[in-house]
N, C-alpha and C positions, 0 to 999 in steps of 0.2 A: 405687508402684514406686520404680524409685532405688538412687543407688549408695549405698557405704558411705563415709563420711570415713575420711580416710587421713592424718588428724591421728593422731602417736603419741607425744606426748609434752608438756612444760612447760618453758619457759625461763622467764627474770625478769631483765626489764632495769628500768635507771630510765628511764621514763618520762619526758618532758616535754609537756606538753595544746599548746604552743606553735604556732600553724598556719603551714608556711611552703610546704603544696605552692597550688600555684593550676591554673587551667584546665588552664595551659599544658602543667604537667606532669603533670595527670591524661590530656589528649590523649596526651599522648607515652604514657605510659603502654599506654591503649586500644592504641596503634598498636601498638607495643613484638609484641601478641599476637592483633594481627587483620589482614587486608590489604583491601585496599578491594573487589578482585574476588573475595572467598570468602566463604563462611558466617562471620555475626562474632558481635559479643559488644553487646549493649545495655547500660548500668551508670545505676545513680543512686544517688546518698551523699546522704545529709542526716542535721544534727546539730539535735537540737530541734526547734524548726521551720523550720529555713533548709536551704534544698535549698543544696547544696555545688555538684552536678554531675549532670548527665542529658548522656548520648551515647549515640551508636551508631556501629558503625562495620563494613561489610563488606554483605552480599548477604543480599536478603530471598528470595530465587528467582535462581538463575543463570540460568535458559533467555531470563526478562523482562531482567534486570538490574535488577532496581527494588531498591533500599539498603533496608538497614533503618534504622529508625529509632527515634523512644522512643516513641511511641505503637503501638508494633505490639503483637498478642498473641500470648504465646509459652508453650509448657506446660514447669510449671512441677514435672514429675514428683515427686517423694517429699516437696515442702514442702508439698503439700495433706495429710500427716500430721498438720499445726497445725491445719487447718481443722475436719477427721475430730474429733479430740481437744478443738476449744474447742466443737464436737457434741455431744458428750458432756459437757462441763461444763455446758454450756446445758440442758441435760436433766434433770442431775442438782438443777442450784439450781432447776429448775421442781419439781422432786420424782418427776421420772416415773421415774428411777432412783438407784442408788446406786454407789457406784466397789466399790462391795464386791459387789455384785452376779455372779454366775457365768454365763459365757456364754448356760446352757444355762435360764436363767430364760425367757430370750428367742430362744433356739433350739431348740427341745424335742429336735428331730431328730440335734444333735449327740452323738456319741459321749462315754462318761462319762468320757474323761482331759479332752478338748476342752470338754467342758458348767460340766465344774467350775472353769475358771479362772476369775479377778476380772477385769473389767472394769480394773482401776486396773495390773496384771499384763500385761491387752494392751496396753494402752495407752503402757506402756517398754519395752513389748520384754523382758519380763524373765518369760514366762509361761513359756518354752518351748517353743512354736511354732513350727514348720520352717518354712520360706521357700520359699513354690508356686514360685517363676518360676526355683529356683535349678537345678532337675533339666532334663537335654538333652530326654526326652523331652516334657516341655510345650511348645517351641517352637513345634511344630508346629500344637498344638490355638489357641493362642495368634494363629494368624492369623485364626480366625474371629468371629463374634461369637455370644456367648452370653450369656443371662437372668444377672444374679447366685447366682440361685437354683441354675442350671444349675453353676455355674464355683465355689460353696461344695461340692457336692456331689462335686466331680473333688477340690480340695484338703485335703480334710478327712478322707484315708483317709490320708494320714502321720502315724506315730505322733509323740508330743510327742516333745522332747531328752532334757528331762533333768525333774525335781520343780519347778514354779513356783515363782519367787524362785533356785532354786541359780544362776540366769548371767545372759548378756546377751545375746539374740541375735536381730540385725537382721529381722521377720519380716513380709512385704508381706499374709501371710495373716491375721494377727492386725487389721488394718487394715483388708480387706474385712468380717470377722468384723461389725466395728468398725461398719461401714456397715449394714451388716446390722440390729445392733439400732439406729439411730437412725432407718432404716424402718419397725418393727416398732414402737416407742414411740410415733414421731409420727407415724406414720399417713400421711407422706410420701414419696416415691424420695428416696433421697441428694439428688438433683441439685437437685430442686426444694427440700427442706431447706435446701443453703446459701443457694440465689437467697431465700427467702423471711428466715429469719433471722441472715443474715451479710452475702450481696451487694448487695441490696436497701439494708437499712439505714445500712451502711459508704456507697453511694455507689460499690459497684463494675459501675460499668457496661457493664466491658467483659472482666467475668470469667465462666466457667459451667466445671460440669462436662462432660467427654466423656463422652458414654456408649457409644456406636459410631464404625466409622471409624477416621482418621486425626487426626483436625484441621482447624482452617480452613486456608485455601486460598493468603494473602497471603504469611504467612510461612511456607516449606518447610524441612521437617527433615534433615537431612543425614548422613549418615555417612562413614569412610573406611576404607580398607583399606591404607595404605601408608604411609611413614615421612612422606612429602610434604603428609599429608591431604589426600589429592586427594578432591572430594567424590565421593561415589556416593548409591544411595537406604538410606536405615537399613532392619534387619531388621522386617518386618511383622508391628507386633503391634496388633491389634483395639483401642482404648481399652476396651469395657466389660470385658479381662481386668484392667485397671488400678485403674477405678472410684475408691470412697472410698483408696485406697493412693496414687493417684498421677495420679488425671484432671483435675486442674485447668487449663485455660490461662487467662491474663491479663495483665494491662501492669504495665510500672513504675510506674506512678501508682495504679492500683487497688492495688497490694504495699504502697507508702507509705499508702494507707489503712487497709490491712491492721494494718501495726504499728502506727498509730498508736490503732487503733480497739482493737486489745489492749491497748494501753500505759494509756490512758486509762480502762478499763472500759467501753467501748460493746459488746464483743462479751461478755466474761464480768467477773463482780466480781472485784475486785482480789484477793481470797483466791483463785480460781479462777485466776488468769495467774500468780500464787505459786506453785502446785502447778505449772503447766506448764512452768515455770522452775527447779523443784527437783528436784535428780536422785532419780530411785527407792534405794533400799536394800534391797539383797538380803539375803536369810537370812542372813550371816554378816557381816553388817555394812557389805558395803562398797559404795561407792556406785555405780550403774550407768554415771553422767553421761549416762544420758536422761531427761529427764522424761516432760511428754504432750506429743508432736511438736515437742520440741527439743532437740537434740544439746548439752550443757552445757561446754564444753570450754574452756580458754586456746585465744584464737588472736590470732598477733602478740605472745604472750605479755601479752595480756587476757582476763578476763571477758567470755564470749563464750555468747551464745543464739543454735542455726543449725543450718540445716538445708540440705541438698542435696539435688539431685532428678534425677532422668534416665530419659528414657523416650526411643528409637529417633527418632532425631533431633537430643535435644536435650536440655542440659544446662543445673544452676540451681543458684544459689547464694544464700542469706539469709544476713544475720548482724545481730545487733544487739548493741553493745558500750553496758552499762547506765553503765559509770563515764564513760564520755566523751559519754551520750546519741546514739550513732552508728550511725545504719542505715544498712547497705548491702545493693544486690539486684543480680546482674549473670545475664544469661542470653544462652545461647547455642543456634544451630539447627546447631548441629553435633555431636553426640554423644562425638566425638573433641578436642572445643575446651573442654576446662574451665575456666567462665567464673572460677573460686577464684582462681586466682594472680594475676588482676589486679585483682580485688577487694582480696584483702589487700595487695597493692604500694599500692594509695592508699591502704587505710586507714594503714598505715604511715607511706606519706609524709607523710599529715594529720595522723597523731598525732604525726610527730617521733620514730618508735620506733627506725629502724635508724640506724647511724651516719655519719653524711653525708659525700658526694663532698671528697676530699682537694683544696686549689689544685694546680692542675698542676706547681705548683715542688717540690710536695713530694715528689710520685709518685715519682722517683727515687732520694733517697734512703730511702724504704720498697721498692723495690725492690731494693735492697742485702743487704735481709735478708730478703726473702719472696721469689725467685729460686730455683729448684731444684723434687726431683722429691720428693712425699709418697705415703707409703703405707699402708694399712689392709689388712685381711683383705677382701679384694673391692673395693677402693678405689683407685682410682690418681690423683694430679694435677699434672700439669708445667705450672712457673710459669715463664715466660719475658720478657724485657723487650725490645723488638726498635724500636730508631729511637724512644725514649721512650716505646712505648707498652707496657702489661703483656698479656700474653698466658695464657690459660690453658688445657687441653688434659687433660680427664676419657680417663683412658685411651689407645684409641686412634682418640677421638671426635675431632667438628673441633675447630680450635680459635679461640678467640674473644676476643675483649677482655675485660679486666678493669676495673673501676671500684674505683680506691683510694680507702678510708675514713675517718675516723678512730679512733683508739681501736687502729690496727692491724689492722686488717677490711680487706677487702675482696669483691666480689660481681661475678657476672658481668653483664655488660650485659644491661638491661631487664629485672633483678628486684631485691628489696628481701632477698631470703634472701641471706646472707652467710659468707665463714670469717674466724671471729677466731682471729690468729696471737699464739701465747705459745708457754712452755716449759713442760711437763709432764716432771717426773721429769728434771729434766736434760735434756730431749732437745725441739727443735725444733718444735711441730706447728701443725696448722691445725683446727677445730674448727667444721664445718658448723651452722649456726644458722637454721634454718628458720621460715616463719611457720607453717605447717600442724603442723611436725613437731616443733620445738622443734630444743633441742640435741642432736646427732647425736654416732658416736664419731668421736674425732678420729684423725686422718690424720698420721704421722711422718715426717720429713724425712727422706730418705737418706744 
């Protein structure tokens, strides 16, 4: 299961490796996006092999009050797409199958649009396989539990998109499919698969697939309905509808085994974590930027392997940044709390990417020229300076303090995303600069 990244696009800054955030300011950070009596966010950075940082901070259960912490397990929705996928590589260098391979080698039963894709096709998302969980009417069925067997048979009456290879598109059925033949091959369930050749061996002791239910019991999922995220209980879905797409729970510590047991060759050969790190290429050339279970993207404007994950409750974030040796994992039991933006606010401040907090002497006179009211097509932002402090005002949202930059940037308090003020064409603007999104269009002075 899992959402979709809602990274859209590429900036390019200069860089400096320089490290000047510490604890102090990865705490503030944490805080900045979680409160102590709600559903929070668990996070750990580490570069190499030196753990940076492990926190937690907010509610493992409201009703107990018991915090969470770093040792809890949390699922880890649509990043068990990596696990699904180095399945498959493991398979393939045993020789039991090939990425060229067609579904229906190892599905007889499937239907011949379904039978004939590659193996290498499901696996980026690039086959043309609908997405089971997207239609209103599977909600429902969706609360029960059902055999895998049972729940390929429901999703495998949608026709394909489009011709394997013509697109890209996100599909949680191609990932069951997925599980499907790594049962069939090795003569095992999914579940016991990865405990025997992944968990086990990594040292992950405190990971397993779902296969019924909910989840364990320690850490509770949450969801919200209102602007305030007040918690309520997440919508009821069965894990075995999830399965190999998105059943995993686990800790930060098992995750840091995770990458590291990929990075190293202990889960597949170094050719094999090459492939999972290079994006597919479709029929006309262009690149899909998924590979086998990782999203290939700039983010922070780096080189970025990651994936995100969300299943009713709860929400996950991977990233590994290959040029600064940087993994990050941050998860959250709140479905509504995406653990992403304060993920990349530290890596940011680790790497030294956004432009750093102005002395307060200077605020003022940047305030002389960034003062007033910018606009875009759907865009509104009133800069205001009030008793030395800057103020900022998205429409006719609240409004909040501003943190001046250098370089003529500035950002709103408790994030690293930023507008750099210049002039375009003569005239005034301000120019949204995102870690997810990249650079946005810019916004003109009135």
């Amino acid at each position: 299961m899992g959402i979709k990244p809602y990274y859209a696009g590429v900036f390019g800054l200069a860089v400096s490796c320089h490290v000047y955030a510490d604890k102090s300011d990865f705490d503030a950070t944490l805080a900045c996006y979680t409160q102590a009596d709600q559903p929070g966010i668990a996070m750990r950075i580490e570069q190499g092999n030196k753990l940076l940082y492990s926190a937690a901070n907010g509610l493992a259960d409201i009703k107990s009050k018991q915090s969470l912490n770093t040792e809890q397990v949390f699922q880890i929705g649509s990043i068990t797409k990596q696990f699904t996928a180095a399945a498959i590589l493991q398979l393939a260098e045993r020789n039991k199958l090939s990425l060229q391979d067609p579904l229906g080698k190892f599905i007889p039963s499937l239907s011949a649009d379904y039978g004939k894709l590659t193996l290498d096709r499901v696996l980026s998302h690039t086959s043309g396989l609908p997405n089971y969980n997207e239609g209103p009417e599977i909600g429902a069925k969706m609360a029960h539990y059902r055999t895998l067997d049972q729940i390929l048979t429901e999703i495998v009456q949608a026709p394909v998109l489009y011709n394997s290879g013509d697109g890209h598109t996100y599909s949680n059925t191609g990932y069951l499919l997925l599980g499907k033949v790594i049962e069939q091959v090795s003569g095992l369930s999914y579940k016991d698969y990865l405990q025997q050749h992944i968990f086990t061996p990594l040292g992950m002791k405190n990971s397993q697939v779902l296969t019924k239910g909910t989840g364990s019991d320690e850490v509770q999922g949450y969801s919200s309905v209102d602007s305030k995220r007040t918690p309520v209980a997440p919508f009821h879905v069965d894990r075995s509808w999830i399965y190999s797409a998105g059943g995993i729970e686990t800790t930060l510590t098992d995750m840091s085994r995770w990458h590291r047991g990929l990075k190293t060759g202990k889960v597949v050969k170094p050719a094999s974590y090459r492939a999972m790190v290079t994006s597919a290429i479709l029929n006309d050339g262009t690149p899909a930027t998924y590979g086998y279970g990782f999203y290939l993207r700039p983010l922070a404007g780096q080189t970025s392997y990651f994936h995100e994950g969300g299943v009713p409750g709860f929400l996950a974030m991977s990233a590994y940044f290959p040029e600064a040796d940087l993994f990050a994992i941050a998860l959250s039991n709140q479905d509504t709390l995406h653990p992403g933006p304060a993920l990349l606010d530290m890596v940011a401040q680790h790497l030294n990417i956004t432009p750093k907090p102005l002395p307060d002497v200077k605020v003022s006179d940047f305030a002389k020229t960034l003062v007033g009211e910018y606009q875009s097509a759907g865009q509104q932002l009133t800069v205001t300076f009030e008793k030395g402090i800057l103020y900022g005002q998205k429409g006719k949202g609240e409004k909040r303090k501003l943190v001046a930059r250098t370089n003529n940037a500035f950002s709103f308090e408790c994030t690293q995303n930023y507008y750099q003020l210049s002039m375009v064409e003569g005239k005034t603007s301000l120019t949204p600069v995102g870690l997810y999104r990249g650079q946005g269009k810019p916004l003109f002075k009135l």
